[in-house]
N, C-alpha and C positions, 0 to 999 in steps of 0.2 A: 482867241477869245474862247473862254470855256462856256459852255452852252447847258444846262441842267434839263435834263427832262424827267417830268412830274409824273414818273410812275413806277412801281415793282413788277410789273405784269415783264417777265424775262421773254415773251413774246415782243412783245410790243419795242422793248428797249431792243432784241438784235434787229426786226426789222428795221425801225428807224435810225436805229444806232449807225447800223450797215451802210444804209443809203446816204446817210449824212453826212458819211465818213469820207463815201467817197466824193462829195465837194468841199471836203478841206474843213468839215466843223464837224470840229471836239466834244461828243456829247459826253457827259459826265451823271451820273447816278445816284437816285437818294439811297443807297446802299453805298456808294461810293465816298459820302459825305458823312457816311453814318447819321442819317436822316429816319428817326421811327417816329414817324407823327402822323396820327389818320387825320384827314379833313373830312369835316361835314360836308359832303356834296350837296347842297340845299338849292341848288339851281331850278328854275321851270323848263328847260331845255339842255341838250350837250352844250351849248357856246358859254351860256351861262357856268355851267359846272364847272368845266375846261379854265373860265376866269378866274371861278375862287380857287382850283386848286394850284396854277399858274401862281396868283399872287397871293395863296398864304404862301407857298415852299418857294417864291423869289423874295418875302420876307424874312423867313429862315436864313439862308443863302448868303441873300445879297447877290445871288449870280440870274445874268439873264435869264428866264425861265419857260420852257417848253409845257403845255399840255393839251393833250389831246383826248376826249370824252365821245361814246357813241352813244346815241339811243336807237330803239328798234322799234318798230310801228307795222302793224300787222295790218290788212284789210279786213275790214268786218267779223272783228270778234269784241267781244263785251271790253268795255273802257276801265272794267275793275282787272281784267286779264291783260288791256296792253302792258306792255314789258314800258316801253317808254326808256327813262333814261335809267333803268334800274334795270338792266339786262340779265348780272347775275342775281339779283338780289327779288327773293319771292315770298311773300307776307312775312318778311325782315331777318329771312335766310338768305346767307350769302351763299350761293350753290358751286359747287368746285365742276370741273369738266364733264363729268360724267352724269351729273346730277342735271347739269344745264342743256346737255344733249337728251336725256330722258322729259324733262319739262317741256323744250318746246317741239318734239316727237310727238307728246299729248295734246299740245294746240293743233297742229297740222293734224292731227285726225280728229280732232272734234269741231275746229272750222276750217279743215279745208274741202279742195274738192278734186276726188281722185286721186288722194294724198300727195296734192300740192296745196303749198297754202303762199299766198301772196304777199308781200312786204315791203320795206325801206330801211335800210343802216341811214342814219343822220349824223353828220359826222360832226363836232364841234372842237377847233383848233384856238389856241390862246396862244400869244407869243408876249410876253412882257417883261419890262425891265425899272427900272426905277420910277421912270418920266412916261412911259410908255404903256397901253392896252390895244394890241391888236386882237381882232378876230375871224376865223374865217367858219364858213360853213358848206358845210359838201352833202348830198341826197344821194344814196347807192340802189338803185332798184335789186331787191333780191328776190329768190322764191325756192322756198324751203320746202324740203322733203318727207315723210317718214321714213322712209332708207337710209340708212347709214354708211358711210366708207368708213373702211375698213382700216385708213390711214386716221391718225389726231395729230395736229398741230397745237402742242401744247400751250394752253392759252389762246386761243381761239379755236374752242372746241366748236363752235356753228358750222365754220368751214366745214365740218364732216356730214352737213345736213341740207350746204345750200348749193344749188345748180344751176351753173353759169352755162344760158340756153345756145350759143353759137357753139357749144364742145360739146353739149348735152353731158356734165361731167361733174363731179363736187369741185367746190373750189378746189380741198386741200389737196386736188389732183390733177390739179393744170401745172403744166409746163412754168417754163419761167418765157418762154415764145409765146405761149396761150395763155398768159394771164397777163403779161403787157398789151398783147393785143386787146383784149376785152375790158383790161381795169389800168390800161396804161394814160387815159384822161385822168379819170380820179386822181391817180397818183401826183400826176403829173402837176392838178391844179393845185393841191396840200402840200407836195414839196417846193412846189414855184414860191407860194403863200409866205410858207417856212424861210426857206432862203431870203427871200428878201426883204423881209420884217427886219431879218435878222443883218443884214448885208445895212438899213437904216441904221441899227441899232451902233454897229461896229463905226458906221461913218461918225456919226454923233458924238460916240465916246473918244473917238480921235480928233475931232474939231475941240473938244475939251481941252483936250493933254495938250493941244498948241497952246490955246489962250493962256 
């Protein structure tokens, strides 16, 4: 079963790509499809967002569809500054990596303290298919820096600002041992989510093909 995920972000697609891969599902590309179509994200949350963009590009399609949406929540800074589900996106510029690491460099030093500044990734997963709207949602406590590493993971340029406190380290420089340890629940609960939405989805459409 071919499996669509609902995004260009070339991060996001080899993470997920990668992991999925390795349980036997086929994830396929709106570059793959030759897919150029922006959706309005007009969502009040990631789950939201994650839905509409899921189901316009599994109306495109026709193929089962993958999306996954973040937003960022900051502790105690002004509610016209939270970032929310617009992470790159700042009075209706879309900011590229370097622009996005300089942006919130200037929150952490304007609300934080001791140039830490304290937060939450929210994460909002959509799994659907014709008949079908699943959802899942996931909370990541973060706490972001004014320091910068010296590494970028392209496409998640944050990782180069936020520090994951058991390695005292940026993310984009933990191990692959030290970031299962620390972020191996999260993972763990978004790909369980993923798979077995998807493992319904397969069952269903072959109870079909019998009758």
């Amino acid at each position: 079963m071919k499996i669509l995920l609902a995004t260009t972000n070339e991060a996001k697609i080899k993470y997920y790509g990668s992991r999925l891969k390795e349980k036997g599902i086929n994830l396929i590309t709106l570059k793959d499809l030759d897919i150029d179509v922006d959706v309005d994200e007009t969502g009040n949350n990631p789950v939201e967002n994650a839905v509409i963009k899921a189901r316009a590009y599994h109306d495109i399609s026709g193929i089962p569809t993958i999306a996954i949406d973040d937003g960022l929540f900051f502790e105690n800074i002004k509610e016209e500054e939270q970032p929310g589900t617009h992470v790159r996106r700042v009075d209706g510029k879309r900011l590229n990596d370097s622009e996005m690491i300089e942006h919130y460099i200037n929150l952490v030093n304007k609300y934080g303290i001791d140039g830490k500044l304290n937060g939450y990734f929210l994460k909002g997963v959509a799994v659907v298919d014709k008949e079908h709207t699943y959802t899942f949602e996931f909370r990541s406590n973060r706490y972001f820096t004014n320091k910068q590493s010296e590494l970028l993971d392209k496409g998640y340029p944050l990782d180069s600002i936020q520090i994951v406190p058991p390695f005292n380290k940026f993310k984009c420089e933990l191990t692959k041992a030290e970031e299962e340890e620390t972020l191996g629940i999260e993972k763990k609960e978004i790909f369980g989510f993923i798979i077995e939405r998807l493992e319904e989805i397969e069952k269903e459409n072959a109870k079909k093909l019998v009758k």
